[in-house]
N, C-alpha and C positions, 0 to 999 in steps of 0.2 A: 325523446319522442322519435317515434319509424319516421323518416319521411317518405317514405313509398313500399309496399309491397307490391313486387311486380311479378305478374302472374305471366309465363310462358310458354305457348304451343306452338306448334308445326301451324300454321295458314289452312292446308291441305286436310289436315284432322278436323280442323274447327269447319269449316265447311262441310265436311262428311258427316258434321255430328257428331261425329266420337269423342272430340272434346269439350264439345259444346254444350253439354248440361254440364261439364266439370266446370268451365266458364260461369254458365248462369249459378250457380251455386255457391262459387268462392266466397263470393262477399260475404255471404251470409254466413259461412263456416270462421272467415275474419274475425267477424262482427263477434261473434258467439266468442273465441281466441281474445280479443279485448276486453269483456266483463271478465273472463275466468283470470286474466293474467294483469289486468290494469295494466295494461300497455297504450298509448294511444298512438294514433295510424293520423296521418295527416293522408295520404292515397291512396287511392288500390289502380292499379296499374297492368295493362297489358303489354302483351312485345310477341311479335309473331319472328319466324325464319324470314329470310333474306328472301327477297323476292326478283327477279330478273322479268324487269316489264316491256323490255325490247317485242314491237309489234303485239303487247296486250291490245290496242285498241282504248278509244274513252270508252265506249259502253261496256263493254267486259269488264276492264278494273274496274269503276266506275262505282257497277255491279258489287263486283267486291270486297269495294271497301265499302257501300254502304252495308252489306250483310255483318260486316267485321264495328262498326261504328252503332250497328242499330244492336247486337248482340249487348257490346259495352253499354252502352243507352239504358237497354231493360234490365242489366246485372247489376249498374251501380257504378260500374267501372269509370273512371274522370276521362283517363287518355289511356289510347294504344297507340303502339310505335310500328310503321311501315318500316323493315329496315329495305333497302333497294340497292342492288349490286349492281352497281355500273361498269365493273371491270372488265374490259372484253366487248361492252354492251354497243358501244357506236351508237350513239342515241339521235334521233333527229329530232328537229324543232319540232316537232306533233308531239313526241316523247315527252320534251319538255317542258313544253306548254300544258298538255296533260297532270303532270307532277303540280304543277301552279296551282290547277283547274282544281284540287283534289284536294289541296290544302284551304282552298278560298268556299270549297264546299261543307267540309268537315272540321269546323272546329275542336275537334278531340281529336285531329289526326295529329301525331306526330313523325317524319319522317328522317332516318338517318340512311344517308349516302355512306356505301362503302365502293372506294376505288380501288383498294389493296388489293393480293391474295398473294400470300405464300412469298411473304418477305418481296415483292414484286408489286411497283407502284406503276398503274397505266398511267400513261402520261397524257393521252388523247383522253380517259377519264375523269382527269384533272379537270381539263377545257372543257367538257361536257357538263363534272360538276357545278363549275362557276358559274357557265351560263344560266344553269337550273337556277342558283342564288339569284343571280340577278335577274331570270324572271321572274322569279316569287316577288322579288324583293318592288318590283313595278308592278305586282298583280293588287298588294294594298297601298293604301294613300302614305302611310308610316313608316313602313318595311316592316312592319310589326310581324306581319306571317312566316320572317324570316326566324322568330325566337321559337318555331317548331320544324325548325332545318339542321340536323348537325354534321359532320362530315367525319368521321371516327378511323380509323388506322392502327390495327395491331390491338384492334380490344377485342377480348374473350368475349364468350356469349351471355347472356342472363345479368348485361350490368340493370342493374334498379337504378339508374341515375338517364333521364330522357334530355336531351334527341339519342345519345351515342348507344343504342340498345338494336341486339336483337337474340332471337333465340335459338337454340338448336340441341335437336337430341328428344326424349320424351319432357312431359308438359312436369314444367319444377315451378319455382316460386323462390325469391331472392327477396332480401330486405337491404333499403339503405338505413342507417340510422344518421341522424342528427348526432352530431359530439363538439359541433362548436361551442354550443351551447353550452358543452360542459370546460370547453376550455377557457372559456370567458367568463366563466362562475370561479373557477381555479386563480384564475389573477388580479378577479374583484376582490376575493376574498381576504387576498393577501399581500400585503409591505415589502416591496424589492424583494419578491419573490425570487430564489434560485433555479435554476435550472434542474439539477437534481430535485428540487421540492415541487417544481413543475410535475417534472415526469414523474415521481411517487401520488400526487394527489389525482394528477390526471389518468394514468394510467390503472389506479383502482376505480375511480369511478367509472371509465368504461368497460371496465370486466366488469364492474354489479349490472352496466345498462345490456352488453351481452349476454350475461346471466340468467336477463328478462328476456329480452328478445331469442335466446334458448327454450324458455320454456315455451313463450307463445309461437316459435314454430312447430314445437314437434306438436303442439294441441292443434295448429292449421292441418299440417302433414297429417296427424292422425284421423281429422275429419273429413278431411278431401281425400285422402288417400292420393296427394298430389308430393312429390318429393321436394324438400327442401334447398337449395342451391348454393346457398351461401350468403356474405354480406357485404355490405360496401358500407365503413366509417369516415367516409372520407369528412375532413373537414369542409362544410357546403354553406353558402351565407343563404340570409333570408332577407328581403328588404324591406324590414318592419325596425331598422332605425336599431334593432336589439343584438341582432346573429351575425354581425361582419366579418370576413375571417379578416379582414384588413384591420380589424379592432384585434385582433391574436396577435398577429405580426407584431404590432404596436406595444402592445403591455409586454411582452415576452422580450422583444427584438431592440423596443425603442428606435425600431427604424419606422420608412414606411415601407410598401408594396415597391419594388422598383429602385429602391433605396439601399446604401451599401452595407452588407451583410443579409438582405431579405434571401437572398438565393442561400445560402449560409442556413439561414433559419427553416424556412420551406424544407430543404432535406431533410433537416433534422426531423422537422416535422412527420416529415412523408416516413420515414423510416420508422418512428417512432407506431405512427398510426399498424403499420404494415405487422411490424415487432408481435405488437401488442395482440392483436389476430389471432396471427400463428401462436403465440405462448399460449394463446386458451383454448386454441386446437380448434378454433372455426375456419373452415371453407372462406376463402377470398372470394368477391367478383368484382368485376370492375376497376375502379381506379383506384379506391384505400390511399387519398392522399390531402393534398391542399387546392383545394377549389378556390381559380382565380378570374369569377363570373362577373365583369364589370358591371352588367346593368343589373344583375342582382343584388348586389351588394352596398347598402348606400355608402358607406364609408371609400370605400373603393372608388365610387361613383365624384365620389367629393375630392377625392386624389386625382381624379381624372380628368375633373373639371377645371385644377388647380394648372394642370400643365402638368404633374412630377410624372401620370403613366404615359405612357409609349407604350406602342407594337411593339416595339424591338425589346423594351424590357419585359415584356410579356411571354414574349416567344424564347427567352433568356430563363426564364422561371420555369416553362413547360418543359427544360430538360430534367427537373427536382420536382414536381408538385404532381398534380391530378392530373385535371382534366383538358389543360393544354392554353389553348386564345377561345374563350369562351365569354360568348354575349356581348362583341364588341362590335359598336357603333362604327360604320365608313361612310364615307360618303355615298350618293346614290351614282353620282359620276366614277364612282372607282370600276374600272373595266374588267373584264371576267379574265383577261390575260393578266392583269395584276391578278387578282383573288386566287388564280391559278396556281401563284407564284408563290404565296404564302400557303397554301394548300401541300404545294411539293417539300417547301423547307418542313411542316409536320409531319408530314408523310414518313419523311427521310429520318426526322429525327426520332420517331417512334419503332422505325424498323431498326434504327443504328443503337439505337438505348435499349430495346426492347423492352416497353412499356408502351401502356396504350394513351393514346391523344385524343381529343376532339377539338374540331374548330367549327364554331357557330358566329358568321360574320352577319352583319344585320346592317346594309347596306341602306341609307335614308335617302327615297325619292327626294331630289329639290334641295337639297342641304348639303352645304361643303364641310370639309374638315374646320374643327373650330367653334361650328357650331351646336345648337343644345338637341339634342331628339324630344319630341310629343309624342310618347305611346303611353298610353293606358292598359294596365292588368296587374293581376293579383304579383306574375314574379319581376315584375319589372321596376325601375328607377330609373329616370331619366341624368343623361349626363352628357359630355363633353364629347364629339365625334372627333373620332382619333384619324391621325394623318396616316397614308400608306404611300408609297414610294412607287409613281405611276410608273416608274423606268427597274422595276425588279426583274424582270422575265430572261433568264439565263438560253441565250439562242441555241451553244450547241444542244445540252436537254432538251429544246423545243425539237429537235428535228426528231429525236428516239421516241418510238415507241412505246418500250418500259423500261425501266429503272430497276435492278436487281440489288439490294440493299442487306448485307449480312450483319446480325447483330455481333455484339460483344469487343471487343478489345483482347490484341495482342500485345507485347512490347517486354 
């Protein structure tokens, strides 16, 4: 199965109208791409350019994005993604409070903070992001507003996997595909399965699912006349109890998530996913890795619960896997100079690795580490709120203003 096609324009076009029948349109060019190709689409998905709202005002964004939410509305479209450049930005409380305002107004908004640019992490950024989390995270009763907050660093444009998206260049279109699915089918299937038999069964069945997903793009592209982007196979859970990737780990690895040898595993993972890609000659976007989404994931979610996940082994995994510390429960008392503090150790480790991160922290009004989260919704699973380390925050980096981070390895 797709799990998203995400459709991509300039902000600026799509208000002028120039892209905006290509918008009201898409779905319906999809929809058409799905009888001819028997593919099925779980989303259709938007993502605009980065946007700098420093002195936008409420009523002007406001404006905005109702124009950008009501287009999606009448197209079909589920969710679009605000991406929002902080770097540079010096945002004040009206700023931020705004961003809240916008989220508690728009449920199909989704927004991703970038603090980065150009291997250079703002460090007053950081601060400004955090505090953005934690007023979202008091704008609802659950923090639940916070699982349409991501904080991204070093990711390319047109990822189809939401918060960490945004777009740039003329208007394309990106698919994620679902493949846990297929890797959980690979080791059901079969009795102390090898490693080599791993990778030959699995690695054919997602060239036939690419195969598919080739031909229903170029039927999109050739009826939008919208260009194709590429795709994202990362391995991504679902919390219907069936698509864990913490269930991969497990029949492959016999470890758990966090457990010795999972980082071991996860690479192989990731590589393998990435491999497989490039051999069929398709365009990468995004992350092409191992999705380690705690409250998506119920098996994860049940690790979680147990005691065995940590931050620290999470933040340990995001140097091998996808998408980074993704969908983790904190407390609502965790302070934005902590959050800050986990924000710069991604940051840092995504400019030093050069791979892309995201971190989606979901900070719980009224609840300490320890205890259980109450949110309702389709990608959610309740679970176990993980501990963070109030005393993180490294002074001299608190005094600099940015961070210059060069990737790669000498030695």
């Amino acid at each position: 199965m797709i799990r998203s096609v995400c459709l991509g324009v300039a902000d600026k076009h799509l208000i002028n109208n120039t892209d905006k029948v290509v918008v009201e349109n898409f779905v319906t060019h999809v929809e058409s791409a799905i009888k001819n190709t028997d593919c099925a689409v779980q989303t259709i998905r938007l993502t605009l350019s980065p946007l700098a709202i420093k002195g936008y005002g409420l009523n002007s964004l406001n404006n905005f994005v109702e124009t950008i939410s009501n287009i999606t509305n009448n197209s079909g479209i589920r969710w679009f993604c605000l991406p929002i450049n902080v770097y540079g930005a010096k945002f004040s409380e009206m700023d931020i409070n705004i961003i809240a305002h916008l989220l508690n107004r728009y449920d199909n908004l989704f927004v991703n903070i970038i603090p980065t640019k150009n291997h250079t992490i703002d460090i007053n950024a950081l601060k400004e992001t955090a505090e953005i989390i934690t007023c979202i995270a008091r704008s609802s009763a659950n923090g639940s507003n916070c699982f349409r907050v991501g904080v991204s660093a070093n990711a390319g444009p047109n990822t189809p996997f939401f918060p960490f998206s945004y777009h740039e260049g003329n208007a394309c279109f990106t698919i994620a595909l679902e493949t846990n699915k297929i890797a959980i089918d690979v080791l059901n299937n079969a009795h102390n399965i090898t490693f080599d038999e791993f990778e030959t069964k699995f690695v054919n069945n997602v060239i036939a699912a690419l195969r598919k997903v080739h031909r229903f793009s170029e039927q999109v592209s050739q009826m939008s006349s919208v260009r194709f982007g590429g795709v994202d196979v990362s391995l991504a859970p679902f919390p219907d109890g069936k698509n864990s990737v913490a269930k991969v780990i497990e029949l492959l690895g016999k470890t758990s998530v966090g457990g010795p040898g999972s980082v071991g595993i996860t690479a192989y993972l990731t590589n393998l996913i990435q491999k497989t890609v490039d051999d069929y000659g398709m365009k990468r976007v995004g992350f092409n890795g191992v999705m380690y989404s705690v409250m998506e994931d119920n098996m994860l979610a049940e690790q979680s619960m147990s005691g065995v996940l940590t931050l620290e082994k999470l933040m340990l995994l995001s140097s091998v896997c996808g998408c980074g510390i993704d969908m983790v429960p904190i407390s609502g008392l965790t302070t934005a100079n902590t959050i800050s503090s986990y924000l710069l150790d991604m940051s840092a480790m995504a400019m030093r690795l050069q791979k892309p991160l995201g971190t989606r922290f979901l900070p719980i009004p009224g609840k300490l580490a320890g205890e259980i989260t109450d949110i309702n919704g389709d990608f959610i699973c309740n679970t176990r709120i993980l501990h963070t380390n109030q005393k993180s925050i490294v002074a001299p980096i608190d005094s600099l203003n940015e961070l210059k981070i060069i990737g790669g390895f000498n030695g």
